[in-house]
C-alpha positions in Angstrom: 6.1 16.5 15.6 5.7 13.4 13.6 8.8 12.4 12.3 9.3 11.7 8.6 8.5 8.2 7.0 10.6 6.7 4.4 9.7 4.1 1.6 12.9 1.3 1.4 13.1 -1.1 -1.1 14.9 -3.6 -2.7 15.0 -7.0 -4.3 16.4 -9.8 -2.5 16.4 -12.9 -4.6 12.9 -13.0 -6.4 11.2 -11.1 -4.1 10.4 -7.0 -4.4 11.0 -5.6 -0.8 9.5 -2.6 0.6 9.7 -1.2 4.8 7.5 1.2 5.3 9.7 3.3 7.9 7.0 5.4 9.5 3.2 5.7 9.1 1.9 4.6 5.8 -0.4 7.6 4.4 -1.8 9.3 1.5 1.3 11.5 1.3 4.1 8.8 0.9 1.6 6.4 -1.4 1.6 6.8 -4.4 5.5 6.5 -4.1 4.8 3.4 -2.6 2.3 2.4 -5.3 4.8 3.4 -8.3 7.7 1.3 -6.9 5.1 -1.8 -6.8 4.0 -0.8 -10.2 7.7 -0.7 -11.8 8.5 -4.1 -10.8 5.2 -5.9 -11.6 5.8 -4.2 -15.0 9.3 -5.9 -14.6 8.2 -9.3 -14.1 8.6 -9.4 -10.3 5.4 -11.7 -9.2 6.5 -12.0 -4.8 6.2 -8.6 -3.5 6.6 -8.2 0.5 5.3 -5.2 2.5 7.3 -5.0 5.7 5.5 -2.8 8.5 7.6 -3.9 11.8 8.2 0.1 11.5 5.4 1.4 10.5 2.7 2.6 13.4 -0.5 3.1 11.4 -1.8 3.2 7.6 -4.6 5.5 6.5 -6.7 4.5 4.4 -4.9 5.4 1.3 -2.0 3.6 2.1 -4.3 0.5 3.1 -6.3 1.2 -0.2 -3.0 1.3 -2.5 -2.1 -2.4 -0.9 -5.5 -3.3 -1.6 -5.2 -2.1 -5.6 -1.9 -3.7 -5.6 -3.0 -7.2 -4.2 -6.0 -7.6 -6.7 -4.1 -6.6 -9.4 -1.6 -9.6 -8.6 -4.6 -11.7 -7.8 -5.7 -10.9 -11.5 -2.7 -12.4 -12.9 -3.0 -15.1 -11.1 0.8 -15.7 -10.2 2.3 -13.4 -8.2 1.6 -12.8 -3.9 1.8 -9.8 -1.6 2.7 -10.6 1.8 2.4 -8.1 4.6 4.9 -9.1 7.0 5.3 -7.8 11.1 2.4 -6.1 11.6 1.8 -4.6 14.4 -1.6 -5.1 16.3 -3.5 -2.2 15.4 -2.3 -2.5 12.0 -3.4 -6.2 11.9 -7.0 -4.8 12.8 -7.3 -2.7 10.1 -6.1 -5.0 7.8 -8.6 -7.5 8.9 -11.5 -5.5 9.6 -11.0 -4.3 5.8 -11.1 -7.8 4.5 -7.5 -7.5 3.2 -6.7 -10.6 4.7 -8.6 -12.5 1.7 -6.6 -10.8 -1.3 -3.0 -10.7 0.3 -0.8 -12.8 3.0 -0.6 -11.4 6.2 1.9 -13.2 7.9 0.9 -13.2 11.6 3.6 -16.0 13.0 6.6 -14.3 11.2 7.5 -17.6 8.9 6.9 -16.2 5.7 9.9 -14.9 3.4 12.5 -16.5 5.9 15.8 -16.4 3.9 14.8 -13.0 2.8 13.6 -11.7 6.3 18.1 -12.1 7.1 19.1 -10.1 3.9 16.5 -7.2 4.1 18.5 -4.3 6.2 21.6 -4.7 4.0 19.7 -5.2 1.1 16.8 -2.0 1.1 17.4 1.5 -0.1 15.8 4.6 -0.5 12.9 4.2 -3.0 13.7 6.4 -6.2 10.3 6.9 -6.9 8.6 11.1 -6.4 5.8 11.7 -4.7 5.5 15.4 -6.6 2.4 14.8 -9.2 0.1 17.8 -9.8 -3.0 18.0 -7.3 -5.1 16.3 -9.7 -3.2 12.9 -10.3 -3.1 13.2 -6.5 -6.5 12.8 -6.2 -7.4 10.6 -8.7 -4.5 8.3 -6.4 -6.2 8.8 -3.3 -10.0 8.3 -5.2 -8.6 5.0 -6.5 -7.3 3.4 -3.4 -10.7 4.3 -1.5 -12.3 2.6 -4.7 -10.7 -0.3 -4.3 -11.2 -0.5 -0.6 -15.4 0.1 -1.0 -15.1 -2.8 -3.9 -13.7 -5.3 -1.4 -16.9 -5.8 0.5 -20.6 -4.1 1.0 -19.4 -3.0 4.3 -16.3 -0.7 3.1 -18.4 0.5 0.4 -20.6 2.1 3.3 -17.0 2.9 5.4 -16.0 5.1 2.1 -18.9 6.4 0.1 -18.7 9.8 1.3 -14.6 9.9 1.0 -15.4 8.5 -2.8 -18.5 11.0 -3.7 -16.2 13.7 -2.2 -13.3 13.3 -4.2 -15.2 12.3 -7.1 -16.9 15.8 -7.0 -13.4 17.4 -6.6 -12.0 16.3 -10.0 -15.6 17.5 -11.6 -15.1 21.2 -10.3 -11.0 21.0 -11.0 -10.4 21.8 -7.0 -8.4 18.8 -6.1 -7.0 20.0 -2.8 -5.9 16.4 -1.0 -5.1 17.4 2.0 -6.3 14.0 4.3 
């Protein structure tokens, strides 16, 4: 049995924290996603993904941090560092091109000062997971969107995950299940 994953947060200085504390999936990101949301909306520009706990992402998860990243790109101020990646996670994270929208810090120098006050500092995020099957979907739709608009080749990697769900929401039988 897999054991569960929890989403800890916090703010340490003028940076928004996050461990993942498990495997990053579709089921635990879109609590991910709102916690990131809040404190962009809050003025927070230095956000920090910490996976030294974290096994694997799906491709939700991976698609959320994409979404995320561009949408601090847009404002043209603000950085999300992934931090202690672990080598199949590093791969994916390449081999998506994520590498070009967010910081993957692959010598373990970024955030130094904060790296010291992050297990004292994180919590339990506050933010649900419990949305209606629809919003659901349209979560898991939009990280896979943003993945396929990164490059030519993850459009190919997600078409049929993208024309699935999209054909989901038209008949009203959002069953996310993957």
């Amino acid at each position: 049995m897999t054991p569960p994953t929890h989403i800890l947060v916090g703010t340490i200085g003028r940076v928004f924290w996050m461990r993942v504390d498990g495997r990053g999936t579709f089921q635990n990101s879109l609590q991910a996603k709102k916690a990131m949301q809040r404190v962009i909306a809050q003025g927070t520009k230095n956000l920090v993904v910490d996976l030294e706990r974290c096994p694997m992402m799906d491709s939700t998860f991976l698609g959320m941090l994409t979404g995320t990243a561009l949408i601090l790109r847009e404002a043209g101020d603000g950085t999300l560092s992934v931090l202690n990646a672990n080598q199949r996670n590093l791969q994916l994270l390449t081999s998506l091109g994520l590498d070009h929208i967010l910081e993957l810090d692959r010598e373990g120098k970024l955030w130094a000062d904060e790296r010291k006050q992050a297990c004292s500092a994180l919590e339990q995020c506050g933010e649900t997971n419990a949305e209606c099957k629809d919003s659901q979907t349209r979560h898991v739709l939009s990280a896979h969107q943003a993945l396929a608009d990164l490059s030519p080749d993850n459009e190919c990697r997600f078409h049929d995950v993208i024309e699935f769900l999209e054909k989901e929401l038209e008949a009203g039988t959002s069953a996310v299940s993957a």
